[in-house]
N, C-alpha and C positions, 0 to 999 in steps of 0.2 A: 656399286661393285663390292664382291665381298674382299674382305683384307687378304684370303687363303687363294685367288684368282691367278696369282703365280704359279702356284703347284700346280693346277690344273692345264695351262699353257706349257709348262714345262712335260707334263705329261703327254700331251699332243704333239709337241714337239719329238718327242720320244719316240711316238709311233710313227709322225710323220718320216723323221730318220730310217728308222728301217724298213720304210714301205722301199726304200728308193736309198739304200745303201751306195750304191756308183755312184749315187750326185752326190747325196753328203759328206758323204768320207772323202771322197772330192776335193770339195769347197774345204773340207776340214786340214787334210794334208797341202793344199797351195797357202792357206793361210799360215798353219803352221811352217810352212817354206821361207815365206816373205819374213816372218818375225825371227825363226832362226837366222834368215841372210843380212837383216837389221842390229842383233843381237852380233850374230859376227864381225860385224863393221864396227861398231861400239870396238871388240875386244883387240880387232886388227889398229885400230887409230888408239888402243889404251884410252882409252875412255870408260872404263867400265862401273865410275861412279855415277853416270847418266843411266844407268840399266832402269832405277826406278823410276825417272823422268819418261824413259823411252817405254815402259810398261802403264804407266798412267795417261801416256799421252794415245798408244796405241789403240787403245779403247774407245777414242774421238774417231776414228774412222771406220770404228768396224761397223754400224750401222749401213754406212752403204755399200759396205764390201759382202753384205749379208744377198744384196739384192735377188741374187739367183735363187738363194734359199726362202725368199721370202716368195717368190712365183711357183716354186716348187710348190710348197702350202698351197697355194692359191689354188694349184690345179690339183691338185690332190682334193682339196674339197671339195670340187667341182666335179670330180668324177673324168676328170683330162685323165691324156697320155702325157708322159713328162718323159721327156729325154732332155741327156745331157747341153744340147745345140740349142732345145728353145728355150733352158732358162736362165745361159750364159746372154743369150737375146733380148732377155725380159727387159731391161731398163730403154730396147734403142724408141719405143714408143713415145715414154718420157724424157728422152736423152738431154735434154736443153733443161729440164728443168733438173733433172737429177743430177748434168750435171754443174748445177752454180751449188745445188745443195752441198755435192761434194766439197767446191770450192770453198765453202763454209766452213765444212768440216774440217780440212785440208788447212785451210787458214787459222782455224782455232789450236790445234794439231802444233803449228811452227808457232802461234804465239806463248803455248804451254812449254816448247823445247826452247824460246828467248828466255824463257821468265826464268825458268830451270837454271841457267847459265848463269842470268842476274844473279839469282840465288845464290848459287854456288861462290860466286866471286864475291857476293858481297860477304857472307858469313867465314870464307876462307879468305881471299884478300890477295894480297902478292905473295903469301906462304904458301900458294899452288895446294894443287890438291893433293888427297894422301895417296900416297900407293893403294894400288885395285886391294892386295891382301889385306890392308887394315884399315879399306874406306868403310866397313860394317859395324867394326868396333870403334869407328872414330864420331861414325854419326850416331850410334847409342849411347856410349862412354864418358864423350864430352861437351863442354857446355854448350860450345859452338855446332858441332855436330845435333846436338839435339835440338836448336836453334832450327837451323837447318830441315832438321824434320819434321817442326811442327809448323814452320812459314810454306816447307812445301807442300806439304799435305793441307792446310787451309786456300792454299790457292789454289792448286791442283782439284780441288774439293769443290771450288765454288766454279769453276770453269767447267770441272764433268759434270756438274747437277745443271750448269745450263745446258750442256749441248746434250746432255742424258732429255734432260726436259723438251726442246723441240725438235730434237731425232727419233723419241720413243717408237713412234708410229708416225712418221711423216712418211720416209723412204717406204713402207707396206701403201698409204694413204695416194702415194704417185704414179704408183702400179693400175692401180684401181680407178683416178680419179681426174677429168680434166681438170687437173687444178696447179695453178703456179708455187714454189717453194716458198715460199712468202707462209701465204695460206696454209699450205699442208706443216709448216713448223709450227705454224698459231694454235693451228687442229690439235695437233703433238703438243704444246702448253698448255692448254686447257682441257687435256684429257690427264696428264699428270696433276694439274692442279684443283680436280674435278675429281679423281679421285688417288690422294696424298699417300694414303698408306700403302692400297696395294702395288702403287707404282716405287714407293720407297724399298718396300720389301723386293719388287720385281730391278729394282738395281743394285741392292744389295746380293743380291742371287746371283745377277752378272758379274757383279766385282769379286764374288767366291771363285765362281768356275773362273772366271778370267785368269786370277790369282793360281788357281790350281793347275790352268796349263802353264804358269810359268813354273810352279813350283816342282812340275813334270819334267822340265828341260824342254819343253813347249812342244810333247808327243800330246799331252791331255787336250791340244787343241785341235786334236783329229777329233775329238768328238765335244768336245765343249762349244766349238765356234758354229758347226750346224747346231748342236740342239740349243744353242739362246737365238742362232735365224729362226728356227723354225716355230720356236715358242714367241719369237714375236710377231709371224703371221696371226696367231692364236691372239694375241694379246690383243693388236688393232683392228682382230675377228670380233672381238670381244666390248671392243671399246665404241666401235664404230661398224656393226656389221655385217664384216668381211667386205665382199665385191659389190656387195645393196648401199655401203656407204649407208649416209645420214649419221647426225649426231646425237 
């Protein structure tokens, strides 16, 4: 697979978006809903130094929060009709398997928000944490704080690269495939580790836009959160494909 194979998913995804603007924009504004109503709970319990936990950790579940978008592709290549009803429906065929995958997800997700905590208490201590206004300049500025940032970001790091690694293409591979979650993660491992770079590049390209809908005020995830669905239709189109399956 070539290294530049992200561009090219991502441009599919592109068009798939505006073939079918009501469903993407869609799926784009309820996710952006969830993560602003997240994002608000944080700031109503003051908590607002968990924002980068809750933005690193958000990312573990959006693979299978993608599912509609990823059937949407599906029929779209196919030459289907897509309406809004049958791609909210797409998972119930898989439903058992998709959903322990979730619970996977789901579970890695609260193990990233424990460790987070860990973190925080251990690098901070019984001195509580800093006021929201100066938790920015306290995690850049000071020893501890920057303690803090590079232990989170090394865990946080190693946690996304796994669930980055057997989510890439499973949840697209469940759609498509009688096959159990087990299997479809394995598929998803050895397609990133099968080919390293353009999947390296193809997660670094999510951690951008991801980053850019938060840095939007989380409006950029009207249209960031379909075009990485729909560019991952394209990707396990690519990797394994599409609906013909085989590896």
């Amino acid at each position: 697979m070539a290294f530049d194979a992200p561009w090219n998913w991502l441009s599919a995804g592109w068009r798939d978006m505006w073939l079918v603007p009501e469903i993407s924009l869609t799926y784009g504004a309820v996710f952006a809903g969830v993560a602003a109503a997240l994002v608000g709970g944080l700031w109503l319990l003051e908590a607002q130094s968990l924002f980068l936990a809750l933005a690193s950790g958000f990312m573990l579940i959006g693979p299978l929060a993608a599912v509609g978008l990823y059937e949407t592709s599906r029929r779209l290549a196919r030459g289907e009709t897509v309406g809004l009803g049958q791609v909210v429906a797409a998972g119930l065929a898989a439903r058992g398997q998709l959903a322990f995958l979730g619970a996977v997800l789901l579970f890695a997700f609260m193990v990233w928000l424990q460790l987070a905590f860990l973190l925080l208490m251990l690098f901070f201590g019984g001195g509580g944490l800093p006021p929201p206004s100066a938790f920015m300049q306290t995690l850049l500025f000071t020893p501890r704080g920057l303690g803090l940032l590079i232990a989170g970001s090394a865990v946080g790091g190693l946690i996304a690269a796994f669930i980055f690694a057997i989510s890439a293409v499973a949840v697209p591979m469940l759609l498509v495939h009688k096959t159990d979650a087990v299997s479809a993660a394995r598929a998803s491992l050895m397609a990133v580790i099968h080919n390293p770079k353009p999947m390296a590049l193809w997660a670094g390209l999510i951690v951008v836009m991801m980053a850019a809908g938060f840095a939007t005020l989380l409006v950029g995830f009207v249209l960031a959160f379909p075009l990485i669905g729909h560019a991952t239709w394209h990707a396990y189109a690519d990797v394994y494909g599409g609906s013909s399956g085989g590896a």
